[in-house]
ZAKOL-439439 format. One record per residue (C-alpha): residue number from 1; x, y, z; chain. Coordinates in Angstrom, 2 decimals, padded with zeros to 5 digits. Layout:
<rs>
+-----+---------+---------+---------+-------+
:   n :    east :   north :      up : chain :
+-----+---------+---------+---------+-------+
: NUM :       X :       Y :       Z :     A :
...
+-----+---------+---------+---------+-------+
</rs>
This chain:
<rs>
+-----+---------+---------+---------+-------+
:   n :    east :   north :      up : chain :
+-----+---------+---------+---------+-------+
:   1 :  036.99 : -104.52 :  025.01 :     A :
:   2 :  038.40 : -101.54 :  024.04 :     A :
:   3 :  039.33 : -101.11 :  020.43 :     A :
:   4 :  042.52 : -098.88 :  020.66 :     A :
:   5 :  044.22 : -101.25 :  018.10 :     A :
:   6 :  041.26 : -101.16 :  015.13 :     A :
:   7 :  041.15 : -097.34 :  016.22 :     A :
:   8 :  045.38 : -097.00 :  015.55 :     A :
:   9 :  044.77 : -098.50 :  012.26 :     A :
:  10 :  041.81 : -096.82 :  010.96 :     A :
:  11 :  044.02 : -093.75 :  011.69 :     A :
:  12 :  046.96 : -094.52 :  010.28 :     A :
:  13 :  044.47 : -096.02 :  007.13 :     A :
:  14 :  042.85 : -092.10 :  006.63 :     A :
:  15 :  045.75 : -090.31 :  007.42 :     A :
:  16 :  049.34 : -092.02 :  007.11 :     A :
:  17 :  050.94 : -088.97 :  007.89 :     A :
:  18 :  049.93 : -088.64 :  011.56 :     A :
:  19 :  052.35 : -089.75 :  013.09 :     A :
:  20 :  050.73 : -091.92 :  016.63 :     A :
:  21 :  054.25 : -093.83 :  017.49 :     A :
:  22 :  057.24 : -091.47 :  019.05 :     A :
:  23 :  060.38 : -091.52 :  017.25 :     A :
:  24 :  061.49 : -094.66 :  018.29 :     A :
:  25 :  058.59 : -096.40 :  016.75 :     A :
:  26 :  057.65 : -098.57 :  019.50 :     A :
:  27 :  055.92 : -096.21 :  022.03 :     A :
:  28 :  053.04 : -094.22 :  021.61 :     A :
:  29 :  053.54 : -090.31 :  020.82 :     A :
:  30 :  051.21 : -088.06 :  022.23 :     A :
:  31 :  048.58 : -088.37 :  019.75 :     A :
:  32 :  048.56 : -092.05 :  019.77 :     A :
:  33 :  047.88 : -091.96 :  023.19 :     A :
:  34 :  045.60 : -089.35 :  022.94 :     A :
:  35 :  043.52 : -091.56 :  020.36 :     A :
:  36 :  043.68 : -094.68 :  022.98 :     A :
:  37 :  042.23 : -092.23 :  025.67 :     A :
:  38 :  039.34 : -091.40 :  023.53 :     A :
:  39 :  038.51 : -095.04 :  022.61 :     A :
:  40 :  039.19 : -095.84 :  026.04 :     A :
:  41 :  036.14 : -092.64 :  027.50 :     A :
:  42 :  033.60 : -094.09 :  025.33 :     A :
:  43 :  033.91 : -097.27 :  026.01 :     A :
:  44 :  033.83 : -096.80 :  029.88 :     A :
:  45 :  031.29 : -093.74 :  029.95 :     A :
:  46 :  029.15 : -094.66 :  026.78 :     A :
:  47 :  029.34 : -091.06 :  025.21 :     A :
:  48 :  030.87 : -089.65 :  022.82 :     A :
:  49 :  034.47 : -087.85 :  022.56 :     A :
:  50 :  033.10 : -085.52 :  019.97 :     A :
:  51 :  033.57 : -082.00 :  021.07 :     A :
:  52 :  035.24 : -083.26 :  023.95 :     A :
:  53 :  037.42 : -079.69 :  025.36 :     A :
:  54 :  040.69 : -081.67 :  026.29 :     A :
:  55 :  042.89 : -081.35 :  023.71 :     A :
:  56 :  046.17 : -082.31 :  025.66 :     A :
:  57 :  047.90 : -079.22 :  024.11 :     A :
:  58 :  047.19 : -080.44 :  020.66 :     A :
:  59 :  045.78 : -078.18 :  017.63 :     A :
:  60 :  042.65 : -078.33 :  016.52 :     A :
:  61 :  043.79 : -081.26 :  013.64 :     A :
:  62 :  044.50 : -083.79 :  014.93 :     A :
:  63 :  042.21 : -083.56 :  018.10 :     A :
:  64 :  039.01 : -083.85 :  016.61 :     A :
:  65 :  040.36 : -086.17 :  013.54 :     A :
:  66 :  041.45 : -088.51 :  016.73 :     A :
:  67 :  038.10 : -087.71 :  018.46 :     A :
:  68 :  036.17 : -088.71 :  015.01 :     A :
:  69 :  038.34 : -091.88 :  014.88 :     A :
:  70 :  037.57 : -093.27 :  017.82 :     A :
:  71 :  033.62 : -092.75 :  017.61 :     A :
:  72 :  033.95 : -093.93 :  014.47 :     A :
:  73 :  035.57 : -097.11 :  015.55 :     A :
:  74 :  034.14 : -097.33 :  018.85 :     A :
:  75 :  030.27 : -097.38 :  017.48 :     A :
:  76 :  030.61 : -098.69 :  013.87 :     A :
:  77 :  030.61 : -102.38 :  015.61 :     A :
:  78 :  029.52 : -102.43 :  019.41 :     A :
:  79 :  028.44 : -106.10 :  019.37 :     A :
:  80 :  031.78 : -107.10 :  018.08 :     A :
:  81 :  033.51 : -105.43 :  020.38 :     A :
:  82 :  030.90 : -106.75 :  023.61 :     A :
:  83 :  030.31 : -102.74 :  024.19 :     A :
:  84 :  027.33 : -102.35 :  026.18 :     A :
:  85 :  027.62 : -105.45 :  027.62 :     A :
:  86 :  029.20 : -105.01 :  031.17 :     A :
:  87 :  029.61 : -101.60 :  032.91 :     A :
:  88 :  033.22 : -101.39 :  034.16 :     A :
:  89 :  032.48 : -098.11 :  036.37 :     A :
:  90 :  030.03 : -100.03 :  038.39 :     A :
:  91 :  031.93 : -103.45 :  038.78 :     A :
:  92 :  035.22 : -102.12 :  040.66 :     A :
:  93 :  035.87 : -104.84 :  043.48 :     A :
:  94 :  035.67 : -108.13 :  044.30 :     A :
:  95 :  033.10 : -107.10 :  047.44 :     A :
:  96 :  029.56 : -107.42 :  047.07 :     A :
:  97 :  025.98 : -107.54 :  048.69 :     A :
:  98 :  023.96 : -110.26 :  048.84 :     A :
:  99 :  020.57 : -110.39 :  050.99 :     A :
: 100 :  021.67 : -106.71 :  052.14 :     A :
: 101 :  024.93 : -108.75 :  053.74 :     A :
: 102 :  028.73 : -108.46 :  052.39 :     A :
: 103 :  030.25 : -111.54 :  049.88 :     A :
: 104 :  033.33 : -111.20 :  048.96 :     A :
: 105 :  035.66 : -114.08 :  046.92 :     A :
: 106 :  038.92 : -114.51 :  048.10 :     A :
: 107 :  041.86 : -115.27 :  046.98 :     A :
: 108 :  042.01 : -112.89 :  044.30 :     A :
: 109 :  044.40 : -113.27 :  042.74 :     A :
: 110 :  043.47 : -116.77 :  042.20 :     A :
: 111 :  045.48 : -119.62 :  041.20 :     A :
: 112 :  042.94 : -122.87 :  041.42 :     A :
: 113 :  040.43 : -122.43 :  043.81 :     A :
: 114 :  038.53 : -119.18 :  044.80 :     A :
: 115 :  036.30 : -119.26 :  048.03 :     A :
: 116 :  032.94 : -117.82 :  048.61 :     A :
: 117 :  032.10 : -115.91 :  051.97 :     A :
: 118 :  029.10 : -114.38 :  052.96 :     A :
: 119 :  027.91 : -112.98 :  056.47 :     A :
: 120 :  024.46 : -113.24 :  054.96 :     A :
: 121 :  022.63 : -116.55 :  054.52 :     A :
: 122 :  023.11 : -118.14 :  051.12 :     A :
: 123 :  021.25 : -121.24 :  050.40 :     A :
: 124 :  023.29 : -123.47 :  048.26 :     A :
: 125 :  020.31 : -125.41 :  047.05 :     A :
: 126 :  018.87 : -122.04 :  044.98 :     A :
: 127 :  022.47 : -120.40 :  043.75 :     A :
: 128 :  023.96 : -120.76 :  040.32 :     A :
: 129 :  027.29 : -119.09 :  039.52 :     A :
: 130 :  028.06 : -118.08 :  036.07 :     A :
: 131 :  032.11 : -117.07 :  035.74 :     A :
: 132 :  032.42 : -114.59 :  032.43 :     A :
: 133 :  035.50 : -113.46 :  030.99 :     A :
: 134 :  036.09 : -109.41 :  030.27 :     A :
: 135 :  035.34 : -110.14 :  026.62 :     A :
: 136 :  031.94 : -111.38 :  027.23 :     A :
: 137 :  032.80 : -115.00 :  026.75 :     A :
: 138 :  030.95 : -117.05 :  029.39 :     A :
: 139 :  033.03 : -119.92 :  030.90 :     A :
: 140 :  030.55 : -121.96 :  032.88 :     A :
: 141 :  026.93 : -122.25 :  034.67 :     A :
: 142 :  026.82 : -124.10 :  037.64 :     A :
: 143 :  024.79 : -124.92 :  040.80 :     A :
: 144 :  027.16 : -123.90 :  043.62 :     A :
: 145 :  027.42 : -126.54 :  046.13 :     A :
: 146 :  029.83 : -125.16 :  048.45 :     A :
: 147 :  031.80 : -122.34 :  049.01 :     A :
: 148 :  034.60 : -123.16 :  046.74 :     A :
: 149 :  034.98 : -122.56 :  043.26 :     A :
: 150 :  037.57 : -124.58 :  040.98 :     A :
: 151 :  039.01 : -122.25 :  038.64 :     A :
: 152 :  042.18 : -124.11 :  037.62 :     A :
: 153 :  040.84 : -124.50 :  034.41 :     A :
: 154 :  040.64 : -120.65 :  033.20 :     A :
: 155 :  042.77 : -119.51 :  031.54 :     A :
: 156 :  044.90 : -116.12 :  032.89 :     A :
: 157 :  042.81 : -112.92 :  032.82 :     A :
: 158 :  039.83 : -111.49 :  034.58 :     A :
: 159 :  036.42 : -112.57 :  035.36 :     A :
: 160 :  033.24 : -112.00 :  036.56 :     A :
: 161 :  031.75 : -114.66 :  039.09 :     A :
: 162 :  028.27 : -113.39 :  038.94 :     A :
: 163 :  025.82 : -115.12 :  041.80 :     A :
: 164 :  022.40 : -115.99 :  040.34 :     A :
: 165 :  019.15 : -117.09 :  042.25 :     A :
: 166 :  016.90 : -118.59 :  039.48 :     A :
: 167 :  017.92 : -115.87 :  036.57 :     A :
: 168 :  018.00 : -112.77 :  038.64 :     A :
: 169 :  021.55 : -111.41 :  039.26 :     A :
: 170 :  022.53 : -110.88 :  042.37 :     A :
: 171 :  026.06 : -109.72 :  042.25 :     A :
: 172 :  028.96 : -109.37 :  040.01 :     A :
: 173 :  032.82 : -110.25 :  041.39 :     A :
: 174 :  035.26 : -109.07 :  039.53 :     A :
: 175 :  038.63 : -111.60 :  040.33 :     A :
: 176 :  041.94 : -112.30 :  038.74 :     A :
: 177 :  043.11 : -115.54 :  037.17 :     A :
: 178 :  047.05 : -116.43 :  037.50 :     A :
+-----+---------+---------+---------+-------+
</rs>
């Protein structure tokens, strides 16, 4: 998760006179996205924005008050917000490798019922699947018997359908829920 929301408020909290929404107080103005954008780097990258050169044509306040801001935010609660957890930059398709051969799930976007395929050899008998949500949340740890998947009872969003032999991870799927 990304906590541009508890980062918006913090700001507006220190400094009420920033203005982060454009004039018709619904959309983001340039600073407010420029705060999400920072919130957004560290979560993905896992550094810091501080002393980060892009200032998007902004002064020097309120670029590195937004740059503080989201650090501040970003690192004052990491377990709350599941940072750390999953590495989005590595987990960027629903393709995989498993025994050196391609898996992929399909279809994806699901609706009920996603389907494993593998040109490698996968041995029911010693896979687990564990499907997590994006927030961390684990939905369910199963011995996979086939290779189909009932997902009917997620609810919309996006997963991970990691495979499993014993506790070692093979691979992590990222798929859709309708």
């Amino acid at each position: 998760m990304a906590p541009a929301g508890e980062a918006w408020r913090k700001s507006i909290g220190l400094d009420p006179k920033l203005e982060l929404y454009s004039s018709d107080q619904s959309h983001p103005a340039l600073e407010g996205s420029y705060l999400t954008a920072c919130v957004i780097y560290e979560v993905l990258f896992g550094k810091s924005v501080i002393g980060n050169t892009y200032t998007a044509g902004m002064l020097k306040y309120p670029t590195e008050f937004l740059q503080q801001v989201a650090d501040d935010v970003v690192n004052d609660s990491l377990e709350v917000w599941n940072i750390g957890k999953f590495d989005p930059c590595k987990i960027t398709t629903s393709e995989g490798h498993f025994k050196e051969k391609n898996t992929r799930i399909y279809p994806n976007p699901v609706k009920d019922e996603l389907i494993i395929s593998s040109s490698g050899e996968m041995d029911e008998n010693s896979i687990k699947i564990r499907i997590t949500g994006m927030t961390g949340r684990r939905y369910e740890l199963k011995d996979l018997f086939s290779d189909k998947v009932d997902v009917s009872h997620l609810p919309a969003g996006m997963y991970f359908l990691e495979i499993l032999t014993g506790n070692i991870k093979k691979e992590a799927l990222k798929f859709i829920k309708q």
